[in-house]
N, C-alpha and C positions, 0 to 999 in steps of 0.2 A: 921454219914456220910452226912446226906443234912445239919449238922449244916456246915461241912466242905465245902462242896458244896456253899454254903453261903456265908462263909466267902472270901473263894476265888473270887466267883461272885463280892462282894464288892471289896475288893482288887481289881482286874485287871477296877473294872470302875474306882475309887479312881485316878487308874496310869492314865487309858487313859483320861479320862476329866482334870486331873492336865497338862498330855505331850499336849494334845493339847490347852489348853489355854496359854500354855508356848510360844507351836509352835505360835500362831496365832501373840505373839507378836513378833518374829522371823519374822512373816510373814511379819507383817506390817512395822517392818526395813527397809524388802528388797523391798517391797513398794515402798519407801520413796529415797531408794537406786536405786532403777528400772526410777521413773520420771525425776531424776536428768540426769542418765545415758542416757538415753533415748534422752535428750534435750544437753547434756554436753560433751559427751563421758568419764565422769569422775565417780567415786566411793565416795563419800559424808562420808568419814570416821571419822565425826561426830557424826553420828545419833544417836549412842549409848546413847551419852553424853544429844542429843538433847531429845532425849526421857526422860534421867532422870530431865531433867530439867523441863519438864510435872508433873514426880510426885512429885518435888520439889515445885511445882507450887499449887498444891494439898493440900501439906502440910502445907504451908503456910496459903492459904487464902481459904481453903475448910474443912481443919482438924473437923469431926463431923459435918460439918453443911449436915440441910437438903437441900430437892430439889429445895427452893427458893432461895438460894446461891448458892450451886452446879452447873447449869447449867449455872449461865450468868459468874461463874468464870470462869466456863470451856471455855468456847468463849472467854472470855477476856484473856485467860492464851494462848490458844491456836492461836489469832491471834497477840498478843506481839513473842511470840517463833519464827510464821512463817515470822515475819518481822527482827527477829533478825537470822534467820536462810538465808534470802533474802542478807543479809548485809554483813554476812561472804561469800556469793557467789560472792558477789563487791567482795570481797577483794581475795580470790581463785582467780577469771577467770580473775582478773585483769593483772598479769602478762604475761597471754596466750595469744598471736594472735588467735586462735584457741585453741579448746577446749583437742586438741590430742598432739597437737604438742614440749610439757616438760612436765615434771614429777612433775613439782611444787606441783601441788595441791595434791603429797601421802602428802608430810611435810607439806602443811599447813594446811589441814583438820585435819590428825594426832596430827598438834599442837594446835589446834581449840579447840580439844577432851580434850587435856593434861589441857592446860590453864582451862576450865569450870571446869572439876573435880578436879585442884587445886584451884580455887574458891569458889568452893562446900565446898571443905573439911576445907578453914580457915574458912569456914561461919556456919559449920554443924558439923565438926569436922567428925574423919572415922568411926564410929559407925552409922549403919542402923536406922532409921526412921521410925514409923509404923504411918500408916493412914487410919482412918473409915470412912467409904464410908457412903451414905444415902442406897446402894443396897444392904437386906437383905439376907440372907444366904436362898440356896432353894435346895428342895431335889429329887435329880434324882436316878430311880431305887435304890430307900433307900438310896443315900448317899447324907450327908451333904454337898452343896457344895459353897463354898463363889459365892456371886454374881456376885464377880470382875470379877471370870473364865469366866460367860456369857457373858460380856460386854466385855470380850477378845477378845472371838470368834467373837461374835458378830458384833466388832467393825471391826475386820478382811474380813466380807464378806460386812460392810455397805463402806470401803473406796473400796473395792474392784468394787462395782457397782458404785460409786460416780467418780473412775475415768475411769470406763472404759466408763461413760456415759460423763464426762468433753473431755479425749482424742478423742472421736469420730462423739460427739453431739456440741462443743463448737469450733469456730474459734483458739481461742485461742490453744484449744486440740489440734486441727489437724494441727498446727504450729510447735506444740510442737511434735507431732508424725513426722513432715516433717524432723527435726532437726535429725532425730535418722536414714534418709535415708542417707540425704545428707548437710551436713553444706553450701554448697559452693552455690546449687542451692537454698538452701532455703533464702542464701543472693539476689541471681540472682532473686530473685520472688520479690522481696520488702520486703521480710518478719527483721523487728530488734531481731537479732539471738540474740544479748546482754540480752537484753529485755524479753524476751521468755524463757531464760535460769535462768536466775534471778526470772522469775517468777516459774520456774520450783522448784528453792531450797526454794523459798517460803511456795510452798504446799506441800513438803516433811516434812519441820519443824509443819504445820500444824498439818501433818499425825502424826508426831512422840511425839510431843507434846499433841496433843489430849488425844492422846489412852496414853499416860504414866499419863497423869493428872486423867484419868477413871481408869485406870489399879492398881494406887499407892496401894491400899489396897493388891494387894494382891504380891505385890513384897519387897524385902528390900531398901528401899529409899538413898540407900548410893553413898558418890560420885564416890567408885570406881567400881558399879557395869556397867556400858555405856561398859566398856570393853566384859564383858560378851554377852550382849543385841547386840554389834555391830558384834562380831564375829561370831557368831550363824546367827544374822541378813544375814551377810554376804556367809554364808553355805548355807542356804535356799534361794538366791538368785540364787548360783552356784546349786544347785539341780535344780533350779525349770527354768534353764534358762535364764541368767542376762538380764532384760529387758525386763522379760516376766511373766507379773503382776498372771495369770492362773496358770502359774507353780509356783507360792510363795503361792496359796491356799493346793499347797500337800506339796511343800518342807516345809514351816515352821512349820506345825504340825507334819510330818514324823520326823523331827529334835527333837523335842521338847518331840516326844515320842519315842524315841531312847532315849533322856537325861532320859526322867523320868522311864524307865525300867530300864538305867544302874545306875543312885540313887537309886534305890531300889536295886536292885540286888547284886549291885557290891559297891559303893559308893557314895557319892556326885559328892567328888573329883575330879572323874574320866566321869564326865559328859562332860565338853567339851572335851576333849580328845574324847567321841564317837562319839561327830559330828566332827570332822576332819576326823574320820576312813572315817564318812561319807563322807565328802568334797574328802576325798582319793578317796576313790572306787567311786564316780560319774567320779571326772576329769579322772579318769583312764578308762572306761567302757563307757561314755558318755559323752565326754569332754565338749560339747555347752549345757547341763546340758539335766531335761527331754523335756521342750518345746523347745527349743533356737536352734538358725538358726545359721548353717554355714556361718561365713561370709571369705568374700572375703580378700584379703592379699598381698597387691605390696614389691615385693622383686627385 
């Protein structure tokens, strides 16, 4: 009886430390998703791709080494991504007078997405990639647990104070927070909305690039996974309220452990499919998600 008691104690931590280091990276999508938005009025429906391009970056020029490489690659992987991530935001917002006003930027993110993971894959071929971290496997209420999970979570609450302290403490932030009131006044102020917004998908690629370059161990490094990463990304964003960085700390680990009960339970398979139930029942039940403001609407 306590052996069973046991096992199942293990078991259910197993699920929840694996769903939420899943979530966290869920999380940090909608991050990523939330700055641009925020500064752009637009959905960055790259980031998936951008993320894998972190643990591509990993694999490459980090595969087994220790922390005296590890770290200044991570920087150097991590600030090339955010400048190539700045680049395709020229070439998105370029089209647009304003950040609202076509729909360009679903196709060309979307094809932003397609192009990288058809690159990926002449270069890598469609077979997953594995990658060893310098961070050893450590063990929580007895279970084994890779270290990457930590640096999941981890990473999830260190971007999470890093921008709520850049949006609020830094000129620059609170430009970028002005954009997300009003475009027109924040032209009216002197503020360069171009400028600001460009710098905005900068630090998204950062974001997504980082944390995929740290996270590579414990994910499959293939190019068609961005898919997966950006639509989840994209669910925990709508939970947690698009644009509202506080609500991606419940929605992407809710999500991520919603997936890892229903792989256990039920299948793999059938994993994203439960975050849509999920994305379902939010828009239905609380359409401006848990945190997210009603906004206003000229008809």
């Amino acid at each position: 009886m306590l052996g069973d008691l046991l096992m199942n104690l293990d078991m259910i931590t197993t699920i929840v430390l694996r769903g939420a280091a899943v979530g966290s990276l869920f999380a940090i999508i909608a991050m990523s998703f939330n700055i641009v938005h925020n500064a752009t009025g637009i959905l960055n429906f790259a980031q998936g791709t951008i993320f894998l391009l972190g643990a591509f970056g990993a694999f490459l020029f980090a595969n087994r080494a220790g922390f005296a490489v590890w770290i200044p690659m991570l920087v150097v992987v991590s600030l090339v991504i955010g400048l190539f991530t700045a680049a395709q935001g020229w070439l998105t917002l370029k089209p647009l007078r304003s950040s609202v006003e076509q729909n360009s930027w679903i196709i060309s993110t979307v094809s932003v997405s397609v192009i990288i993971a058809a690159v990926l894959t002449l270069n890598f071929g469609v077979f997953g990639n594995m990658v060893h971290g310098p961070v050893p496997r450590v063990s929580i209420m007895g279970v084994r647990t890779p270290g990457a999970f930590l640096l999941a979570i981890g990473s999830m609450f260190a971007w999470y104070f890093i921008l709520r302290w850049f949006l609020r403490r830094t000129f620059q932030g609170l430009a970028i927070s002005a954009l997300s009131q009003d475009f027109e006044a924040a032209r009216a102020a002197g503020l360069d909305v171009r400028k600001l917004q460009l710098l905005a998908f900068g630090i998204s690629g950062v974001i997504a690039g980082s944390v995929g370059f740290m996270v590579a161990p414990m994910i499959s490094v293939s190019p068609d996974a961005g898919l997966r990463y950006v639509l989840n990304g994209f669910v925990a964003a709508v939970v947690g309220g698009i644009g509202n960085n506080t609500g991606t700390l419940i929605g992407g680990p809710l999500v991520g452990i919603v997936a890892a009960v229903t792989a256990f339970y039920i299948g793999g398979a059938y994993q994203d499919l439960a975050s849509l139930l999920v994305l379902v029942l939010i828009l239905m039940f609380l359409p401006q998600g848990l945190f997210g403001r009603a906004a206003a609407r000229k008809v």
